[in-house]
C-alpha positions, 0 to 999 in steps of 0.5 A, spaced: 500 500 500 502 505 497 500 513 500 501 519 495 500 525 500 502 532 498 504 536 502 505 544 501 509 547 507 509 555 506 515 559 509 515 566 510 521 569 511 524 577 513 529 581 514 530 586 518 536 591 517 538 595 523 540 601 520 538 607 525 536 612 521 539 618 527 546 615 526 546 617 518 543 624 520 549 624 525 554 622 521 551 627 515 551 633 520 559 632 522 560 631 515 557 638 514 560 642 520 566 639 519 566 642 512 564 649 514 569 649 520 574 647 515 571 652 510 571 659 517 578 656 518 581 656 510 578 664 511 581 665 517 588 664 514 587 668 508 585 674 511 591 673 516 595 673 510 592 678 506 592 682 514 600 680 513 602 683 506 597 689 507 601 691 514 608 690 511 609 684 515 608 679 521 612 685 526 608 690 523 600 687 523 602 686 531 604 693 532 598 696 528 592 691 532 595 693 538 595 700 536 588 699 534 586 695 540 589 699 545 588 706 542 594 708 542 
């Protein structure tokens, strides 16, 4: 005797990612305010230099912001 039985198993199968989502925007917002604090600092450099060669040199630009700082 012989017994044809079909069986029909469902599965169901899920995957979950882990991803959270304030972790990216963290991560794109250090990125952004890193690049502008790079950005604020590279301007910074260039104006000391171009404070530099309009007063006529490092010694110069101090005496002058002292002056002008000072008022004297």
């Amino acid at each position: 005797m012989t017994a044809n039985t079909n069986t029909i198993v469902k599965s169901r199968t899920s995957e979950k990612t882990n991803v959270a989502v304030e972790a990216e925007v963290s991560r794109g917002t250090l990125v952004t305010l890193g690049v502008a604090g790079a950005i604020v600092g590279l301007w910074a450099l260039a104006s000391l230099a171009a404070g530099m060669i309009a007063a006529g040199g490092p010694i110069a630009l101090a005496k002058a912001w002292f002056s002008a700082v000072t008022g004297m």
